[in-house]
N, C-alpha and C positions, 0 to 999 in steps of 0.2 A: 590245661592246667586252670584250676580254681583264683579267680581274681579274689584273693584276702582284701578286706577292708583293713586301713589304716588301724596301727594299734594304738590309740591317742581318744578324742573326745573326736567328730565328728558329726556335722548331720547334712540331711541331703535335702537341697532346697531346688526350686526349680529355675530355668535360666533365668525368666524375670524377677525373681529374685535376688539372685548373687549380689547384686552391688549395695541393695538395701543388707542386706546380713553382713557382709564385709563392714558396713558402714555402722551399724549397729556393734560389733565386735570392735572395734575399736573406739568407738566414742562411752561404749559403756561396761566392756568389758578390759580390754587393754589398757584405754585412757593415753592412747597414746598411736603415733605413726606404727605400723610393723606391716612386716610382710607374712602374708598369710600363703600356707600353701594348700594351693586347690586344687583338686582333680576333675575332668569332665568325663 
């Protein structure tokens, strides 16, 4: 079976990246604590 990508906003960053994007998303995007959900 076909793995569907999320049907929402997403984008695909590399491992050394995640914690810079997360960090990024919340400080300039959310403006706030949240929980984000990630998939690997």
């Amino acid at each position: 079976m076909e793995r569907r990508q999320p049907r929402s906003w997403y984008i695909d960053v590399g491992e050394a990246a995640v914690n810079d994007e997360i960090a990024f998303l919340k400080a300039e995007i959310y403006l706030r604590e949240i929980a984000l959900a990630c998939r690997r």
